[in-house]
C-alpha positions in Angstrom: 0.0 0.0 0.0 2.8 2.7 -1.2 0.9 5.5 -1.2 1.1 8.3 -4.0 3.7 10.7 -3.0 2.3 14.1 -4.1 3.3 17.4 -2.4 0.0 17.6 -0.9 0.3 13.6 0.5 4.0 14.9 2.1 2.2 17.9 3.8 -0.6 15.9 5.6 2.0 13.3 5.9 3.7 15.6 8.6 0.9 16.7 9.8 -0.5 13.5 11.1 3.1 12.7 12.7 2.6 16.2 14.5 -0.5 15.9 15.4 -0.1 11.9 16.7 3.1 13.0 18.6 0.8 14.8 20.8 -2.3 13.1 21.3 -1.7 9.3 20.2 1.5 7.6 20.0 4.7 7.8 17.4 7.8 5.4 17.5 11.1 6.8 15.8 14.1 5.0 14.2 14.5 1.8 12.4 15.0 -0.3 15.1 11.4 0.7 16.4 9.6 1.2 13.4 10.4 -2.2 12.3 8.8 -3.3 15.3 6.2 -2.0 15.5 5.2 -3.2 11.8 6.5 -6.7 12.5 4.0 -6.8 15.8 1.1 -5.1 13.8 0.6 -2.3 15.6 1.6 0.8 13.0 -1.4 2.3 11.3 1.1 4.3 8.9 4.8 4.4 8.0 7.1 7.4 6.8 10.8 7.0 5.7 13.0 9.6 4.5 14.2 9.5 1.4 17.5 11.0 1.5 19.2 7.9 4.1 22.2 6.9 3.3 22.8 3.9 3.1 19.8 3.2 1.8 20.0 -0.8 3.3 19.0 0.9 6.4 15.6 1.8 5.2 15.0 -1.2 2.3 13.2 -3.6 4.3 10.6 -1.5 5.2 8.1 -0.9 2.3 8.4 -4.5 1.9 7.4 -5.6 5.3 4.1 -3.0 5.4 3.3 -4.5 2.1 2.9 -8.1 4.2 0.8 -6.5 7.3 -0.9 -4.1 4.7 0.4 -0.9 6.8 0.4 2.2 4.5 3.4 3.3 3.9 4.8 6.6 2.7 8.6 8.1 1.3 8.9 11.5 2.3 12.1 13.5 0.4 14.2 14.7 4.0 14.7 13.4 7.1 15.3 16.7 8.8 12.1 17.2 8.2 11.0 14.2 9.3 12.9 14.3 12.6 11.5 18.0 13.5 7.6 17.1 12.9 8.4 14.0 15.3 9.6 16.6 17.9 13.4 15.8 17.5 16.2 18.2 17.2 17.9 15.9 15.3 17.0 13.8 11.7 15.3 10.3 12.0 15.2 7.9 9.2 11.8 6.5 10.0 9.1 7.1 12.3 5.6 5.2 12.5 2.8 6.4 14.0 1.0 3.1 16.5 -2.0 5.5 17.6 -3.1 8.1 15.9 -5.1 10.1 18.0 -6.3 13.0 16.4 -4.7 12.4 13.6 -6.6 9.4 12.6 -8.9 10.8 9.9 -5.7 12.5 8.3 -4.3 8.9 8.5 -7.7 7.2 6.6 -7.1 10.3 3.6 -3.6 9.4 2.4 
């Protein structure tokens, strides 16, 4: 489920992560993310695009394919890192309540 990545799909993108940072609950890295989607539990996926190497990231897309978890590639992982509430970049973050952000979530 590799959603259509469309400047619009990036933006709303973010703004669920923001949103689910503070009223549901996000997990951030690889380590966690991969986790989370091998347990079940993520409702959507985002992974920056600009990782290097990219073998850190790969396995991803195909594991939310298998537990049909929508999953997104965003272009930076600055940005990705700051809408998570970090000071620093993250490679991947998945959100595993959405809280607010659920019918955001249910659009992309």
């Amino acid at each position: 489920m590799v959603a259509e990545v469309t400047q619009e799909t990036i933006k709303k993108a973010y703004e669920a992560v923001e949103i689910a940072r503070k009223t549901g609950k996000i997990k951030k890295g690889v380590n966690e993310v991969t986790k989370s989607i091998e347990r079940g539990v993520a409702k959507l996926v985002l992974t920056a695009e600009d990782v290097s190497p990219k073998e850190v990231v790969l396995h991803l897309e195909p594991l939310c394919k298998e537990k049909e978890i929508k999953f997104i590639i965003i272009p930076s992982k600055e940005e990705l890192g700051a809408a998570a509430g970090l000071s620093v970049a993250t490679t991947a973050i998945a959100i595993i309540k959405e809280g607010d952000s659920k019918d955001i979530i249910k659009a992309l």
